[in-house]
C-alpha positions as CSV (number, residue, x, y, z in Angstrom):
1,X,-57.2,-28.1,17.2
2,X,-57.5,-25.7,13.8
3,X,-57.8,-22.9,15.9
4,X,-54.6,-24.1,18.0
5,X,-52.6,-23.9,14.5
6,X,-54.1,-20.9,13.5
7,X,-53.3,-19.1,16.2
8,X,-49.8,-20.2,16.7
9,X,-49.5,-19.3,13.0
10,X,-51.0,-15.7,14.0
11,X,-48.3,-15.3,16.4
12,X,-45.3,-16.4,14.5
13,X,-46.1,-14.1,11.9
14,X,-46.8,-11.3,14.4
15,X,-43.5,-11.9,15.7
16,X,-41.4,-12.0,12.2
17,X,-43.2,-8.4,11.5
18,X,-42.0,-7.0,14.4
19,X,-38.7,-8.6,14.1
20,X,-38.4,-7.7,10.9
21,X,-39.3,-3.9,12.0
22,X,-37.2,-3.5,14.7
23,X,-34.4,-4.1,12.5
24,X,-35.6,-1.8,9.8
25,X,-35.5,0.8,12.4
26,X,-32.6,0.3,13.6
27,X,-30.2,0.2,10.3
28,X,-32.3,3.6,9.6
29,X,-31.4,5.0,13.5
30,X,-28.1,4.1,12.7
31,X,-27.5,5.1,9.5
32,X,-29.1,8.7,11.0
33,X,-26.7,8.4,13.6
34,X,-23.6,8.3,11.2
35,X,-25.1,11.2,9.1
36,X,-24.9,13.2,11.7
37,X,-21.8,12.7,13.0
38,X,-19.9,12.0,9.9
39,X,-22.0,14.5,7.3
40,X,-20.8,14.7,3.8
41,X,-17.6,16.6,3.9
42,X,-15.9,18.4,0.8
43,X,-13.8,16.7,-1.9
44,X,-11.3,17.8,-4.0
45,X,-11.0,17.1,-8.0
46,X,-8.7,14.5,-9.2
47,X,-6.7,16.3,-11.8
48,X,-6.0,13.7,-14.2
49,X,-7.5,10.2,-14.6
50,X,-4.5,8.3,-15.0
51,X,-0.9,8.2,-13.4
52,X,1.9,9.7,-15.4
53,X,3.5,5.6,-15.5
54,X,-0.1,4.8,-17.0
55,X,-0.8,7.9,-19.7
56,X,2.8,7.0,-20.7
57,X,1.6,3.2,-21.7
58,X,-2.1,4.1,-22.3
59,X,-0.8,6.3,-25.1
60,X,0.9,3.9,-27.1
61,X,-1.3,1.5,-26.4
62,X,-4.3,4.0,-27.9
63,X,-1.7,4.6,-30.9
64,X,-1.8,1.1,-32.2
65,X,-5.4,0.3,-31.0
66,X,-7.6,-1.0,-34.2
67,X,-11.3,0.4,-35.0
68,X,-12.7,-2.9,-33.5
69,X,-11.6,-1.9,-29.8
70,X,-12.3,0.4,-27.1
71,X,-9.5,1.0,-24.4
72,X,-11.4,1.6,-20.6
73,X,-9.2,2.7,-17.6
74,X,-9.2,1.9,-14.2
75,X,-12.2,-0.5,-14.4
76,X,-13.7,-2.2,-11.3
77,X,-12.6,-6.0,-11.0
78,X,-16.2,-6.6,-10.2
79,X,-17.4,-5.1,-13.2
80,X,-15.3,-7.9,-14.8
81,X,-16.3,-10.8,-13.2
82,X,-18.6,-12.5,-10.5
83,X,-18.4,-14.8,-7.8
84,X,-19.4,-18.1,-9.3
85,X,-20.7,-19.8,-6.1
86,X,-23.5,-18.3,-4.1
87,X,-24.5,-18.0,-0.3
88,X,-21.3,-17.3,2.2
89,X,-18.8,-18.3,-0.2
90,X,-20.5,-15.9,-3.0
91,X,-20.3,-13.1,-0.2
92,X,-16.8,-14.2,0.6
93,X,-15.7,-14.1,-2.9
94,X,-17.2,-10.8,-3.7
95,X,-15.7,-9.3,-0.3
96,X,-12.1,-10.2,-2.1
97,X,-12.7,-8.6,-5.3
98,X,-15.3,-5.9,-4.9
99,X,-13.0,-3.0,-4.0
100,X,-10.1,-3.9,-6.9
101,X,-9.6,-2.0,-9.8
102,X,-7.8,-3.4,-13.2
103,X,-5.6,-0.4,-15.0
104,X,-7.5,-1.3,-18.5
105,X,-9.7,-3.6,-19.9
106,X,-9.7,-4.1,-23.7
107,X,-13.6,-4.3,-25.2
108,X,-15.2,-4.4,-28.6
109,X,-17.3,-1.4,-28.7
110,X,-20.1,-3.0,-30.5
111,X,-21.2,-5.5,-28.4
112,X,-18.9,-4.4,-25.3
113,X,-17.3,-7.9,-25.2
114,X,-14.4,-8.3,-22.9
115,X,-11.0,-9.3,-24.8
116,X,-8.4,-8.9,-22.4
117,X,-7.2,-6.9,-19.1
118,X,-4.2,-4.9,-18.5
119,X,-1.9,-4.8,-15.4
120,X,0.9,-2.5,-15.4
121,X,3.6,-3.3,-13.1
122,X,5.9,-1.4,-11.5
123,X,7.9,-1.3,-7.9
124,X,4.8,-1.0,-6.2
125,X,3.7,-4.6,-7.3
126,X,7.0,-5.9,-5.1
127,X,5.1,-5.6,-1.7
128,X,4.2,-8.5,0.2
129,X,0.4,-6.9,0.1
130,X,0.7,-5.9,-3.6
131,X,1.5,-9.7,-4.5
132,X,-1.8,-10.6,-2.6
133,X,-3.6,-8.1,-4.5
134,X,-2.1,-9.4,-7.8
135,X,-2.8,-13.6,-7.4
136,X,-6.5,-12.5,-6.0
137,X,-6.8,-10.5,-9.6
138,X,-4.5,-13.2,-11.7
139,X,-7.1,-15.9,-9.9
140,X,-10.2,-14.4,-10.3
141,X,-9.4,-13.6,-14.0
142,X,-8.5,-17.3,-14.5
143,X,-11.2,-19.5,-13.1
144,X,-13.7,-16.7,-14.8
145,X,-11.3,-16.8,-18.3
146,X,-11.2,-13.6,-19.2
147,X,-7.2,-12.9,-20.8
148,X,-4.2,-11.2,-18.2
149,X,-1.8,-8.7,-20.0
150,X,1.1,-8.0,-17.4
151,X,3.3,-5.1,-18.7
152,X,6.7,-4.0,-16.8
153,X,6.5,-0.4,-17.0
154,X,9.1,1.0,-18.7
155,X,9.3,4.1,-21.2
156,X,8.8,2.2,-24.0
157,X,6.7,-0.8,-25.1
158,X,7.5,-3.3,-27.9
159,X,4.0,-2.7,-30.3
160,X,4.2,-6.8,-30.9
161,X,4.4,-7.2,-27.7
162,X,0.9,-4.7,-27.1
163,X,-0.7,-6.0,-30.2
164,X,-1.2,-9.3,-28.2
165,X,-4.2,-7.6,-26.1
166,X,-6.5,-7.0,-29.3
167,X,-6.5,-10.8,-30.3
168,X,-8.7,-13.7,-29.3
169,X,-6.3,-16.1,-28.9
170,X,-6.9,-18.8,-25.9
171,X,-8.6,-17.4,-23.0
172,X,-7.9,-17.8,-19.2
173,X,-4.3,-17.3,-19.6
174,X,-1.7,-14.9,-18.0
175,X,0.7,-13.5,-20.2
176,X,4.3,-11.1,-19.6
177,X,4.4,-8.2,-22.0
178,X,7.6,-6.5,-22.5
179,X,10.0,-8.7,-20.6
């Protein structure tokens, strides 16, 4: 009878090993595969880092920024938060922010706290897809409370109005700059 159980734990294991290996080889086939026919073409440089809308605001922005904070640009929403939940839903979650990008996120350079994020807004936020980007951002910000700036772009900004992104005032809430 021992030897029964033995066995048939001999064989189970046999069989997850070469399961396990098959599949190895074949995410490294494939990825070959795709190497091959798609190599590593060339790329061209980006010439500037920001939009001329989004120099325009980080400028004045940088111009009234205090010692105590660090302006970043074009920061990966998943940099920013993390899927609370775990499993499918984690995945799920994770699918829906991992390949957004918030214009600027407000730190303190000493301890690279988050204080706040920056959305400018401008004609391109009018889609029907661009308002689905925007609540999956608004939400995700939210639930995880990390402070929403939304700025109308426009030429320019009201410095009360900016000032608002170096405070710690409540979290988790969205606020309208420069109405």
């Amino acid at each position: 009878m021992t030897y029964l159980i033995i066995l048939a734990i001999a064989v189970g294991a046999i069989y997850q090993y070469s399961k396990i290996n098959s599949k190895n080889s074949r995410n490294d086939a494939s990825s070959s595969v795709n190497s091959q026919r798609y190599p590593i073409g060339e790329f061209n440089s980006q010439k500037f880092a920001l939009t001329k809308t989004e120099m325009r605001f980080f400028s004045q922005l940088d111009f009234i920024k205090p010692e105590n904070r660090h302006i970043l640009m074009k920061v990966r929403l998943c940099d920013v938060v993390k899927p609370a939940a775990k499993g499918k839903q984690g995945y799920a979650d994770w699918g829906r922010i991992k390949s957004k990008h918030l214009d600027f996120v407000i730190i303190d350079p000493t301890t690279s706290k988050i204080i706040s994020c920056i959305e400018l807004d401008d004609y391109s936020h009018n889609s029907k897809a661009a308002k689905k980007r925007d609540k999956t951002k608004d939400i995700a910000l939210k639930s995880a409370q990390v402070k929403l700036y939304r700025f109308q772009v426009r030429n320019q900004y009201d410095p009360e109005q900016l000032k608002e992104v170096w405070g710690e005032e409540e979290t988790g809430t969205i606020k309208e700059g420069s109405q």
